[in-house]
C-alpha positions as CSV (number, residue, x, y, z in Angstrom):
1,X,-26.7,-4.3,4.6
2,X,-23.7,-5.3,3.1
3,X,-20.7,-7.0,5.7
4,X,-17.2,-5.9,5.5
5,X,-14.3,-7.9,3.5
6,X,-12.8,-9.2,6.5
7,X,-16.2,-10.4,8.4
8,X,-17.3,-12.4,5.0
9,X,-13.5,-13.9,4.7
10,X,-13.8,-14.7,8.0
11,X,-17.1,-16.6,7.8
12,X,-16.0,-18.2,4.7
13,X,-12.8,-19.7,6.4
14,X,-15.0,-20.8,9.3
15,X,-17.7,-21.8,7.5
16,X,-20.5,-20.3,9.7
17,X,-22.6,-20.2,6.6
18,X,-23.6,-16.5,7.4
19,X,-22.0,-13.1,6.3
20,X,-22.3,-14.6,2.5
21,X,-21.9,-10.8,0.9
22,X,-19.8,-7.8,1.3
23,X,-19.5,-5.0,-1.1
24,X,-17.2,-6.6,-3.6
25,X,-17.0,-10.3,-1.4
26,X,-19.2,-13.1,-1.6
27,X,-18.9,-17.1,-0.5
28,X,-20.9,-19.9,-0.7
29,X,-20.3,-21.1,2.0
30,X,-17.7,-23.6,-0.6
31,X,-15.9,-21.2,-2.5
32,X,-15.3,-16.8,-1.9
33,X,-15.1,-14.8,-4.7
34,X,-14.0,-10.9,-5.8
35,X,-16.0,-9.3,-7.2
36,X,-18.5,-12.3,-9.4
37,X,-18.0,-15.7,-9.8
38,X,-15.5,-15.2,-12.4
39,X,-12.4,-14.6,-10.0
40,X,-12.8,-16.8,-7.3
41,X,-10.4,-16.2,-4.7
42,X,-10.2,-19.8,-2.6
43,X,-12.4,-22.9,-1.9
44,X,-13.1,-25.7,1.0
45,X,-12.6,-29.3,-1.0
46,X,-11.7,-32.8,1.0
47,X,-11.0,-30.7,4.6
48,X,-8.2,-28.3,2.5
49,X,-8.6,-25.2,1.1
50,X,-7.7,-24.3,-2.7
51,X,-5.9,-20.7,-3.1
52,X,-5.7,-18.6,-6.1
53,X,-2.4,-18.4,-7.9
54,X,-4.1,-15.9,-10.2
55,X,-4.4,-12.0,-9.7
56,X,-6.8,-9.5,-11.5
57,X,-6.5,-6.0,-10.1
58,X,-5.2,-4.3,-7.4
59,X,-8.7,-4.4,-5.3
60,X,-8.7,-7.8,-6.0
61,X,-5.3,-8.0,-4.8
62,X,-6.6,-6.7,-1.6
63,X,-8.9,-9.1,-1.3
64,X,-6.6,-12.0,-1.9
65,X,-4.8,-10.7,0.8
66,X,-7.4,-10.7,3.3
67,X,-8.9,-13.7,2.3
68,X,-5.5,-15.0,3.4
69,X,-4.8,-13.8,6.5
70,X,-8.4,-15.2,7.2
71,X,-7.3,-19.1,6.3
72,X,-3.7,-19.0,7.4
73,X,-4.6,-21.8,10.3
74,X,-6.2,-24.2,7.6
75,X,-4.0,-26.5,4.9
76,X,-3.3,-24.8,1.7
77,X,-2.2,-25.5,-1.6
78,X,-1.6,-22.8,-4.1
79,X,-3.2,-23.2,-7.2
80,X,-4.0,-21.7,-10.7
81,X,-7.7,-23.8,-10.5
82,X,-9.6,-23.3,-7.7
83,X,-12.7,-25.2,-8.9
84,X,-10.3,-27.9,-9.6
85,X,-12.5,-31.4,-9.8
86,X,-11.9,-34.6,-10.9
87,X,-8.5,-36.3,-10.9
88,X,-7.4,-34.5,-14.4
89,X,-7.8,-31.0,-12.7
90,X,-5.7,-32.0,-9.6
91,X,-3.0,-33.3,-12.5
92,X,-3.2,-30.0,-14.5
93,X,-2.6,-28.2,-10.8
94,X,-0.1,-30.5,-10.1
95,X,1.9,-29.8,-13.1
96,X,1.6,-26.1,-11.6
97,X,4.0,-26.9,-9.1
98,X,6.9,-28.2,-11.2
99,X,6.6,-24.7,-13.3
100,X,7.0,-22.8,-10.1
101,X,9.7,-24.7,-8.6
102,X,11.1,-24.3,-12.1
103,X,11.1,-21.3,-12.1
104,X,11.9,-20.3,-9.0
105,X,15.6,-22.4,-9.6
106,X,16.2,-20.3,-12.8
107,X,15.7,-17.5,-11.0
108,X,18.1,-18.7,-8.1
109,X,21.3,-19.5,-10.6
110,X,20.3,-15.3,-12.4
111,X,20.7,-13.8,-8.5
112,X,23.2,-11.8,-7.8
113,X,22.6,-12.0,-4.2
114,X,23.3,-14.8,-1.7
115,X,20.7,-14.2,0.2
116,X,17.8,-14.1,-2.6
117,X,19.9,-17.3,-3.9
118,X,18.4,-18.7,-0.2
119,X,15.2,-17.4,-0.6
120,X,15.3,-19.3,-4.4
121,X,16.1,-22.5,-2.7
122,X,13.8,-22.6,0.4
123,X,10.8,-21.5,-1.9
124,X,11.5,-24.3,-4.2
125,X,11.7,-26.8,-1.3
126,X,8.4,-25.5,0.1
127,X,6.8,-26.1,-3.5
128,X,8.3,-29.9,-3.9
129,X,7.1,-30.1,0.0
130,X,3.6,-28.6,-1.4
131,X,3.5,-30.9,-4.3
132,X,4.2,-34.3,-2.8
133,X,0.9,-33.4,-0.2
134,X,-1.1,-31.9,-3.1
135,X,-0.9,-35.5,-4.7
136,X,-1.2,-37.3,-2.3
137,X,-4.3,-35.4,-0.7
138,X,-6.1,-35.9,-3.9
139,X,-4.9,-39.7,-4.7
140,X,-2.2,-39.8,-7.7
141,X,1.6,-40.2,-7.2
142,X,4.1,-38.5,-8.9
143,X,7.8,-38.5,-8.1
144,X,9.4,-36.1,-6.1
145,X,10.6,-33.1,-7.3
146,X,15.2,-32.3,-6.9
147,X,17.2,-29.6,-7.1
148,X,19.5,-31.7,-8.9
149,X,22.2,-29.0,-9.0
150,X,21.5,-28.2,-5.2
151,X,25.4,-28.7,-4.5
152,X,26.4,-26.2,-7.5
153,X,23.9,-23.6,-6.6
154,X,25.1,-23.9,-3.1
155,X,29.0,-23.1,-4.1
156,X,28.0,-20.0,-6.4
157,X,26.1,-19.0,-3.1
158,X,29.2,-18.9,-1.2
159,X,31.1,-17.5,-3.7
160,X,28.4,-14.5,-3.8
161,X,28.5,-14.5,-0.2
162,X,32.0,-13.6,-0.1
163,X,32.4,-10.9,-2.7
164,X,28.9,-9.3,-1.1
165,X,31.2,-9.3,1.8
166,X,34.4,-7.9,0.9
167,X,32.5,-5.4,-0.8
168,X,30.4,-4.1,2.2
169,X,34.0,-4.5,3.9
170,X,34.9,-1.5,0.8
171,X,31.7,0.3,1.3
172,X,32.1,0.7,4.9
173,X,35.6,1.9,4.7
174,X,34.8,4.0,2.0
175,X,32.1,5.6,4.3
176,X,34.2,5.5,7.7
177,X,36.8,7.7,5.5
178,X,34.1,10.4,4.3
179,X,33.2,10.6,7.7
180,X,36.8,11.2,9.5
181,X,37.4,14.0,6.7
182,X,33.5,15.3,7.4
183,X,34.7,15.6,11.1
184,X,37.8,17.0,10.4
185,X,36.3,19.4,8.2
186,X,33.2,20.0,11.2
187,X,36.6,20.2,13.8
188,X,38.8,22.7,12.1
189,X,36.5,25.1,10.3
190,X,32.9,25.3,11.4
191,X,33.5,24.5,15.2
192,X,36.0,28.0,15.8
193,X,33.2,29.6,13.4
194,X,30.3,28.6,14.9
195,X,32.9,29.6,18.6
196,X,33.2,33.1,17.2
197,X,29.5,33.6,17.0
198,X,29.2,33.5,13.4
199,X,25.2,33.0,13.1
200,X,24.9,30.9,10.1
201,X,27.1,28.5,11.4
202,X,25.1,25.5,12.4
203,X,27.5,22.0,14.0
204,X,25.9,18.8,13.0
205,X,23.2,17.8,16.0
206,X,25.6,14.7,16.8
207,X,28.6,16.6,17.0
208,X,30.5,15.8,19.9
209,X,31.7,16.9,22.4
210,X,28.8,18.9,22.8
211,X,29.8,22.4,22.8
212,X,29.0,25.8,24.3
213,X,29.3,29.5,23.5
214,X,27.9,32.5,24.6
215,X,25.5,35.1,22.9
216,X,25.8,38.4,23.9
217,X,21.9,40.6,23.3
218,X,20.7,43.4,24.2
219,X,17.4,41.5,26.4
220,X,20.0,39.4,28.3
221,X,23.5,37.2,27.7
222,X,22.6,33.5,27.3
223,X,24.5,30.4,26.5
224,X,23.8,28.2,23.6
225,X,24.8,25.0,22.8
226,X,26.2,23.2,20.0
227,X,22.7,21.0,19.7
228,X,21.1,24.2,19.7
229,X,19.7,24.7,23.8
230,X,19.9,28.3,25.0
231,X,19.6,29.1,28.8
232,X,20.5,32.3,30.5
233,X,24.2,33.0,31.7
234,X,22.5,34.6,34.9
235,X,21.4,31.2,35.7
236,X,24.7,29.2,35.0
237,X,26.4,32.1,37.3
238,X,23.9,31.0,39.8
239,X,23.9,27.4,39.6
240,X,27.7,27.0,39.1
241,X,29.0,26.7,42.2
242,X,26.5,24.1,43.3
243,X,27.4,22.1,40.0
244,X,31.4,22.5,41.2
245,X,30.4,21.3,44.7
246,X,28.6,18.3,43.5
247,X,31.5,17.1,40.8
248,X,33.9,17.5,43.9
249,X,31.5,15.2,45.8
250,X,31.4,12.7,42.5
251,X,35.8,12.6,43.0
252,X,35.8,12.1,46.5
253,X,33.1,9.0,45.2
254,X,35.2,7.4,42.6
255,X,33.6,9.6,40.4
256,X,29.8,8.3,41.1
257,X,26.8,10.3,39.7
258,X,25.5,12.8,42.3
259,X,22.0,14.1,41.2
260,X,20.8,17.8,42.5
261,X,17.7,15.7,44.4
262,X,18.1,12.1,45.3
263,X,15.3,10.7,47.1
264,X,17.8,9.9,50.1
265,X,18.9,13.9,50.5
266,X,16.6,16.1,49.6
267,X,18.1,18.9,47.5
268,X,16.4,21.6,45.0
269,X,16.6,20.8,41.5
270,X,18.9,22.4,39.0
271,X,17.6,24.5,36.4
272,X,19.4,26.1,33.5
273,X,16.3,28.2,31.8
274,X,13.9,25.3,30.8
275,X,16.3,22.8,31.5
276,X,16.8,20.7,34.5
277,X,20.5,19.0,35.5
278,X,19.7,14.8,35.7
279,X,23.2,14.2,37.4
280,X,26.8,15.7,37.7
281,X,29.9,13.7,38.0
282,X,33.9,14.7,37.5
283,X,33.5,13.6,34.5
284,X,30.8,16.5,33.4
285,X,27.4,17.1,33.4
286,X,24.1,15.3,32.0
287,X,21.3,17.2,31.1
288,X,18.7,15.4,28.8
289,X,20.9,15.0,25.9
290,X,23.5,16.8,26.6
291,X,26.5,15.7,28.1
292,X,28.9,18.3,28.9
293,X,32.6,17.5,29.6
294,X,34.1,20.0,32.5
295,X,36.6,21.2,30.3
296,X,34.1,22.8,28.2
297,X,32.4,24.0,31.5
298,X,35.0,25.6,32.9
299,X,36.1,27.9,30.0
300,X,32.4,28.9,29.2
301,X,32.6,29.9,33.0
302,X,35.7,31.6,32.7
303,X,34.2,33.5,29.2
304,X,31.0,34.9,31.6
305,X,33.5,36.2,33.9
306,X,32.7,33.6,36.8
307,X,35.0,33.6,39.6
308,X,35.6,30.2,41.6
309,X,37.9,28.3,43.0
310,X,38.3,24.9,41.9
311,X,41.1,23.5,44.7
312,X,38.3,21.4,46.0
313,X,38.6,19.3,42.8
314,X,41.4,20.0,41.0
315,X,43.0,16.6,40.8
316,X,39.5,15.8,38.9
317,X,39.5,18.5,36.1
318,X,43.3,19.6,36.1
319,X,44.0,17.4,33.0
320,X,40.4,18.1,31.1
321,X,40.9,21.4,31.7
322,X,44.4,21.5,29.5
323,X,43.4,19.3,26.7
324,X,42.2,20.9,23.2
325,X,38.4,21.2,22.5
C-alpha cells in the first residue's frame, strides 16, 4: 500500500528511511522524486538540502510544494541541478544565482509599483545572501554579488511611491464623491418612496439612519424596517410605553444604557415579533443591528396612532424629535 505525498515528503526530509513510495512520490532516502527519477524534486548532500528550480506540470507543482513545506526547518539552496556533484556542478549552480539576481534587478527598474520595486530588491539580496553560502558550503569563492545601482533604484522607488500616492489620494476622492451623490440620490428619492410604501423600493442595507414604515395588510399591520425586519404594530403599541419609561430612566442617567433585564433588576425581555430589545438609551434604541434614533421612533408611533405622553423625557427627545429624517 502506497503512503500519501505528505507522509513520503516527510520521511524524506527526516530521513527515517521508511515511507520510500507514494502514488506519484518516491525517495531514496538521498534524493525525492515526482513521478520517476527524471524530475527529482530535492536531495540531502553535505547536511543541506538541494531544491528544484525546475517545474514540469501542475501535479508536479503540487508536489514541489509539499515537498517544501516538509524541509522548510532544514538549509536550502535553490537550484536548477539537484544531483549537482563535483565542484564543476556546484559552479554551473552557482552561476544560477547571478541569472536570478539578474533578473530579478531588471525586473525591479520595469515595475511600476513601489512596493514590487521592494520585493525586486529584497529577493535579490536574499539570492547574493544564498550565493555567498552556496559557495562557501561547497568550497569555491566567488565575489559578492551588488546592486550597484541600489541608490538609483531606491529614488525611482520614491518617486513611484509618491505618484501611487497622490493617485490613491484621486481615487479616493473620486469615490467619496460618487458616494455623497449615491446618498443624496438614496436621501431625496428612494427614502420618501420607499416611506410611501412603494413596494419595489428597496434602501441600501447600510443606509442610515435606519428607518421605519408601516405596512398596512389585511392579516395584521406590521412595521418594517429600512434593513428589511418586520414586527407587528400590536406589539410596538404594547411595548412602547415600557421603551419611553426606560429612555427616561437612560436621561435621568446621563444617558447610560438601560437593558429590559439586567441581571441586578430582573425585568421581562422586550420583544418586537422575533426580535428582542438589547438596550434603550435617550439616544434610541439597539436591537441586533438596528439602531433606532427616537426621532424616528416617535413619528412611527404617532403614524400607528399611539397615544403617550412624553413630559417625562422631553428635554431628551425635544430636539430629535424636530430635526429632518
Amino acid at each position: 500500500m502506497s503512503s500519501s505525498h505528505h507522509t513520503v515528503a516527510h520521511n524524506w526530509a527526516n530521513r527515517t528511511g521508511k515511507c520510500l513510495n507514494g502514488f506519484n512520490m518516491f525517495h531514496d532516502n538521498e534524493t525525492i522524486f515526482s513521478y520517476s527519477s527524471h524530475f527529482p524534486i530535492a536531495r540531502h548532500i553535505d547536511g543541506v538540502v538541494l531544491f528544484t528550480t525546475e517545474s514540469y506540470s501542475t501535479s508536479t507543482s503540487k508536489h514541489i510544494g509539499i515537498v517544501g513545506s516538509a524541509c522548510h526547518h532544514l538549509t536550502q539552496f535553490n537550484v536548477p541541478d539537484v544531483r549537482a556533484t563535483g565542484i564543476a556542478a556546484h559552479k554551473r549552480n552557482a552561476e544560477s544565482f547571478k541569472k536570478r539576481f539578474n533578473a530579478v534587478l531588471e525586473s525591479a527598474v520595469r515595475r511600476r509599483s513601489a512596493e514590487l520595486m521592494q520585493w525586486d530588491i529584497d529577493s535579490a539580496e536574499r539570492l547574493a545572501a544564498s550565493y555567498l553560502a552556496y559557495c562557501k558550503h561547497f568550497g569555491f569563492r566567488r565575489a559578492p554579488l551588488r546592486i550597484l545601482n541600489l541608490d538609483s533604484l531606491k529614488e525611482t522607488m520614491k518617486v513611484k511611491a509618491e505618484k501611487q500616492r497622490k493617485a490613491a489620494e484621486k481615487l479616493a476622492e473620486k469615490r467619496r464623491i460618487a458616494q455623497a451623490i449615491e446618498f443624496e440620490r438614496v436621501r431625496t428619492e428612494l427614502v420618501p418612496a420607499w416611506q410611501n410604501g412603494d413596494s419595489t423600493v428597496r434602501l441600501p442595507y447600510d443606509y442610515e439612519p435606519t428607518l421605519c414604515r408601516v405596512v398596512r395588510n389585511e392579516s395584521g399591520d406590521y412595521i418594517e424596517t429600512s434593513k428589511r425586519a418586520i414586527f407587528p404594530v400590536a406589539d410596538a403599541i404594547a411595548e412602547f410605553p415600557r421603551l419611553l419609561a426606560m429612555a427616561a430612566e437612560s436621561a435621568a442617567n446621563n444617558g447610560a444604557n438601560i437593558s429590559p433585564n439586567p441581571t441586578n433588576i430582573p425585568r421581562p425581555s422586550i420583544k418586537l415579533g422575533n426580535f428582542r430589545i438589547d438596550y434603550v438609551n435617550d439616544k434610541g434604541i439597539k436591537a441586533g443591528c438596528h439602531w433606532m434614533e427616537w426621532r424616528i421612533v416617535l413619528r412611527t408611533a404617532r403614524q400607528v396612532g399611539f397615544k403617550f405622553d412624553a413630559s417625562s423625557f422631553r428635554a431628551a427627545v425635544d430636539s430629535l424629535e424636530t430635526e429632518s429624517i
